[in-house]
C-alpha positions, 0 to 999 in steps of 0.5 A: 092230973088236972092236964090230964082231966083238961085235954079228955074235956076240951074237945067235947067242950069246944063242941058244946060251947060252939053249938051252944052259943049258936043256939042262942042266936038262932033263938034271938034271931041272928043264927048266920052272923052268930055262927060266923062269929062263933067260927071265927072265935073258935079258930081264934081259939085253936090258933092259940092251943095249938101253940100252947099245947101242941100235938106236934111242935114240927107242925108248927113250923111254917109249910109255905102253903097258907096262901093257897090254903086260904084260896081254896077255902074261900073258894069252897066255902064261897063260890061252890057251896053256895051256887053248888048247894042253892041251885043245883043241889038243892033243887034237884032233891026238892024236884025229886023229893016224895010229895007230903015231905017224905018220911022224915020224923018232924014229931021228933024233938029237934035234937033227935032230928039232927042227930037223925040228919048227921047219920044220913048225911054221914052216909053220902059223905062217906061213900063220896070220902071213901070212892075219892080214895079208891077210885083214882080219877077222883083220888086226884082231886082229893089229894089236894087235901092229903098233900099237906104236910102238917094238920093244923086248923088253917088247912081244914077247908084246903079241897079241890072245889070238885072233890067239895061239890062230890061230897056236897051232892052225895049228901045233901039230897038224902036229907030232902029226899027224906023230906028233913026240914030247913033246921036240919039242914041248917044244924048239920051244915053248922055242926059239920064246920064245927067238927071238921075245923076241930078234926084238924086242929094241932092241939094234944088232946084226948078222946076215949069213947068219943073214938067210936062215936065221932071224928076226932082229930086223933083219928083223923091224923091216922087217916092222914097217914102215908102208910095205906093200911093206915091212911085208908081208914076213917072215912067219916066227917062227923061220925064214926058209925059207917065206918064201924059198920063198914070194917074201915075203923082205925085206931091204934094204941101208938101215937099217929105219924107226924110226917104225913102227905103224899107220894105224887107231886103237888104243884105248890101254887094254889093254880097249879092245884087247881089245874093238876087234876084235870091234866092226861096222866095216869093216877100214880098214887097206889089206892088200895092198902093191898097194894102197899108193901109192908 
């Protein structure tokens, strides 16, 4: 009874201790580094779960990919983020944002303003998701991410640095074209690496309600499904609420696949992911569940 109690209250607990924390850092002057420490503690701390608990033990087994992993998250959380966020991004929304800072509530209390800032930049991130799977020039970047084999917290940022910026610049606008202030961003940037770092995460835990709210990794595992009808579901990165009000929710009462990937090849290298997507060949990879055999 008590395993059962623990693995509904883990997840919103990570959560909560990890905003938590970066709160008081914030509010003592020190929110970079404290969420940096914070990040760290908490794949720290998924790294031991999900040995303890694990959802699936197969996932465990070493895939060989942890170096380029490792690289392409370094290179988009480093190089593109910063220069794609800060000089382009960023400045193009602050040129075109409405003059006496929009429309966005800044009356508000700051929590309901960043709940605010997560349904917005919910919304660019998953139409950017969503066209990565259905249009198939983009699906080749984005199956960089869907090649993997086994989800476990170390392949949360393996994105090709295109499909990193596309989502960058389909939601980070709308928030300064709403004239939203700095925290906001801030929050949202923070809870969106909280949240995606535990959607991966290879730890048995459970959800409930929290399905239809947020991105969990029960959720996300479907999306990780070969079979289309499954696998082309659940676009959102944060919230599940585009997805509700767009018909590609998916949950089901059985347990998730645990052989998950691709159908194309992916280079193993980290260079070769890198170049493949760039090269002249017809997409191969069905992209609509209508047009998968059942």
């Amino acid at each position: 009874m008590i395993r059962v109690v623990f693995s509904y209250l883990l997840w919103p607990l990570l959560l909560a201790v990890c905003i938590g924390l970066t709160q008081f850092g914030m509010q003592n002057g020190h929110g970079v580094l404290t969420f940096n420490f914070v990040y760290l503690g908490l794949a720290v701390t998924l790294f031991l779960l999900e040995r303890a608990m694990p959802h699936e033990a197969s996932w465990l087994r070493n895939d060989g990919q942890m170096l380029p992993d490792l690289s392409h998250t370094l290179l988009n959380k480093g190089l593109v983020q910063i220069l794609v966020v800060t000089a382009t991004t960023m400045g193009a929304a602050e040129a075109l944002a409405p003059e006496g800072g929009g429309i966005w509530p800044t009356d508000w209390p700051l929590a309901l303003q960043i709940a605010l800032g997560l349904i917005v930049a919910e919304f660019g991130l998953y139409w950017a998701h969503r066209l990565s799977h259905e249009i198939p020039y983009l699906w080749r970047f984005h199956a960089v991410h869907h090649s993997v084999k086994r989800l476990w917290f170390f392949n949360t940022g393996r994105f090709h640095f295109v499909d990193t910026a596309i989502s960058i610049v389909l939601s980070q606008p709308l928030l300064f074209l709403a004239g939203a202030p700095k925290e906001v961003f801030i929050w949202v940037s923070g809870i969106t690496a909280f949240i995606g770092i535990l959607t991966h995460c290879n730890i048995q835990m459970r959800f409930g309600v929290l399905n239809y709210i947020f991105n969990t990794p029960g959720l996300h595992r479907w999306h990780h499904s070969m079979d289309l009808r499954e696998g082309n579901k659940n676009y959102g990165e944060n919230l599940m609420l585009w997805d509700q009000l767009f018909g590609t929710y998916f949950d089901a009462d059985r347990r998730p696949p645990a052989v998950i990937g691709i159908k194309d090849h992916m280079p193993e290298s980290f260079a070769g992911q890198l170049v493949q997507p760039f090269s002249p060949r017809k997409p191969d990879l069905p992209v609509s569940a209508e047009s998968e055999k059942a």
